[in-house]
N, C-alpha and C positions, 0 to 999 in steps of 0.2 A: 324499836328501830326508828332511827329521824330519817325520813321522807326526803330527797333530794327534787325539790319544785321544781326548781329551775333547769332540770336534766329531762324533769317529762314537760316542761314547755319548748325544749328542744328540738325533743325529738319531731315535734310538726312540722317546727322548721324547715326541718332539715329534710322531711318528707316532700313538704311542699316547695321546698326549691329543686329537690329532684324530679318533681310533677313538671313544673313550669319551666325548665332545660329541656327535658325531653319533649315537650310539646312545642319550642321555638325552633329545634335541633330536628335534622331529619335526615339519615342516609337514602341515598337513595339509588335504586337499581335501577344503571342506564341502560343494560341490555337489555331489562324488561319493559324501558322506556322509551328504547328504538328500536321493541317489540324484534329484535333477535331472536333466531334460531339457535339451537347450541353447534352447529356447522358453521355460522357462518362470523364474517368478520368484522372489525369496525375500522374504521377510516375516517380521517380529515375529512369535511365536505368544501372547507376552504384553505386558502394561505392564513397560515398564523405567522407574525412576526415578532421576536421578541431580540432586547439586547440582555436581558436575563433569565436565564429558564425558569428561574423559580417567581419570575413577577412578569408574567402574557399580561397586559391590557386589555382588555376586552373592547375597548374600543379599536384593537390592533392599529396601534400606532407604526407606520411604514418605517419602521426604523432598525436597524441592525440584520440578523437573519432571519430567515424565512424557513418556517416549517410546511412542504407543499402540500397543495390539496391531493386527496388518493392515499396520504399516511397511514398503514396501518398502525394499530395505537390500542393501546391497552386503557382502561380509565379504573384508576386505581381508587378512586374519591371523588365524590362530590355529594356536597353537605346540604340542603336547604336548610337557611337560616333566618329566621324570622326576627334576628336582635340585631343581626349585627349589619353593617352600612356594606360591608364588602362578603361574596362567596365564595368557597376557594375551588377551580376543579383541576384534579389531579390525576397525571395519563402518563403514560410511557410509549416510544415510538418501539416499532416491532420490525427484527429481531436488535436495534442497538442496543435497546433498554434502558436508553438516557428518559431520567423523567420529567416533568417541566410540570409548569403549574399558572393555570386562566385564573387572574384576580377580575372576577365579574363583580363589579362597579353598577351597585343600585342607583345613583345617579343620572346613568349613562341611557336607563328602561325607564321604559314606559309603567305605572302604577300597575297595570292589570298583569305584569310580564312575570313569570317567576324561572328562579333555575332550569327550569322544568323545559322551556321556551329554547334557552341559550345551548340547553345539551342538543338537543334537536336540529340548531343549527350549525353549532360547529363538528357536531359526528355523524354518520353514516355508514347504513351498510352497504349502498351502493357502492359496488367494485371501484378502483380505477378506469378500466374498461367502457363500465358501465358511463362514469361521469368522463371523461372521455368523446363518448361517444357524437360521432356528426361533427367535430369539429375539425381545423385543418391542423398539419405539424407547425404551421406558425403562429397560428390562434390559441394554438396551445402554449407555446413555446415565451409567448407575450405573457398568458396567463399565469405561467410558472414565474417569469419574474416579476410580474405584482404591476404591467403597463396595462395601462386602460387604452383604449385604443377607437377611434371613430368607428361606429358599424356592430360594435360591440350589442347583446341580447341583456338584460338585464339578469340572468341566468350564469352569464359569462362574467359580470361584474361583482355577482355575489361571491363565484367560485376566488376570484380572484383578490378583492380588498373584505370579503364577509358582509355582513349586513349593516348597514347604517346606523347610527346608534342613534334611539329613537327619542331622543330628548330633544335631536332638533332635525330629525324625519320623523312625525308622527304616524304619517300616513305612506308605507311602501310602495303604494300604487299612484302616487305623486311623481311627476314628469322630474321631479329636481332632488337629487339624493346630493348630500354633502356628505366627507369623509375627512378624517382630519390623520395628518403625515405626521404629524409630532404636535404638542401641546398650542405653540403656537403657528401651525401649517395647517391650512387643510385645503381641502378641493371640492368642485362644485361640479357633479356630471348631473347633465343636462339629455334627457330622452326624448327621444320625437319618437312617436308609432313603433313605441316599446326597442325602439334601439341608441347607443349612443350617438347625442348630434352635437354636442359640445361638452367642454373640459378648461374649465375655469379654476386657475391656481388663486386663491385667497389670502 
């Protein structure tokens, strides 16, 4: 019987690209990663904006519509990926079941930041209610349409444009966060004794 070599140097191959996929590849469980109850629910923690559902910006770029903070929201996927330049997370808004999909942009992080980071800050189980809470009907009212506003908590500016994308806010506890409105827009808020004291368009 003639020996087929080249079928059993294969098979390593082919082992070993299976090994090395699944070790850059990684599902991941978000309700066991914002350490959820089986009761309870998940929720936007901020505004997401997108002008295509199927491509969020993760730097949420202020442009088109607005998914508000308080959403409740299914998360159907999200992969940690160690190859590839961009990560996908995938959720559904509860009950319309329209799904949409965050292109989280390695770029945009800081080296040390992993998916892991980004789920943690765009979901939550705190209620509406909860995040809500202590503010007025106009403070709210601002925050839902995505206005930054003098007087503003750094608290209220998260719920509102998300977190600064740390490529050029390294440090969150820095008096000057920049956000950018569209590719070439952005803006400049400025904090005095942790509250908004200026709002510079760029």
């Amino acid at each position: 019987m003639k020996i087929n070599y080249k079928m059993l140097f294969a098979i390593p191959a082919y082992l070993l690209l299976f090994l090395l996929s699944s070790c850059v590849t990684q599902e991941i469980n978000v309700r066991q990663m914002l350490d959820a109850k089986d009761e309870e629910k998940i929720y936007t923690a901020h505004n997401l904006w997108f002008t295509d559902p199927e491509k969020i910006e993760s730097i949420n770029y202020r442009k088109g519509e607005v998914i508000p903070f308080g959403t409740e929201v299914e998360v159907l996927s999200a992969i940690l990926d160690n190859y590839s330049d961009d990560e996908k997370i995938v959720f559904k808004t509860v009950p319309e079941g329209k799904t949409y999909t965050i292109i989280n942009r390695k770029k945009w992080r800081a080296k040390n930041e992993s998916i892991h980071t980004f789920l943690g800050q765009y979901f939550t189980t705190r209620t509406p209610e909860e995040l809500c809470a202590g503010r007025s009907p106009e403070l709210l009212k601002a925050m839902r349409e995505g206005r930054i506003e003098i007087g503003m908590t750094r608290d209220d500016v998260v719920m509102t444009l998300g977190y600064p994308a740390r490529h050029r806010n390294p440090i969150y506890e820095q008096d000057t966060w920049i956000f950018w409105i569209a590719p070439a827009e952005s803006e400049r808020i400025i904090f005095k004794n942790g509250k908004v004291k200026h709002i510079l368009r760029l």
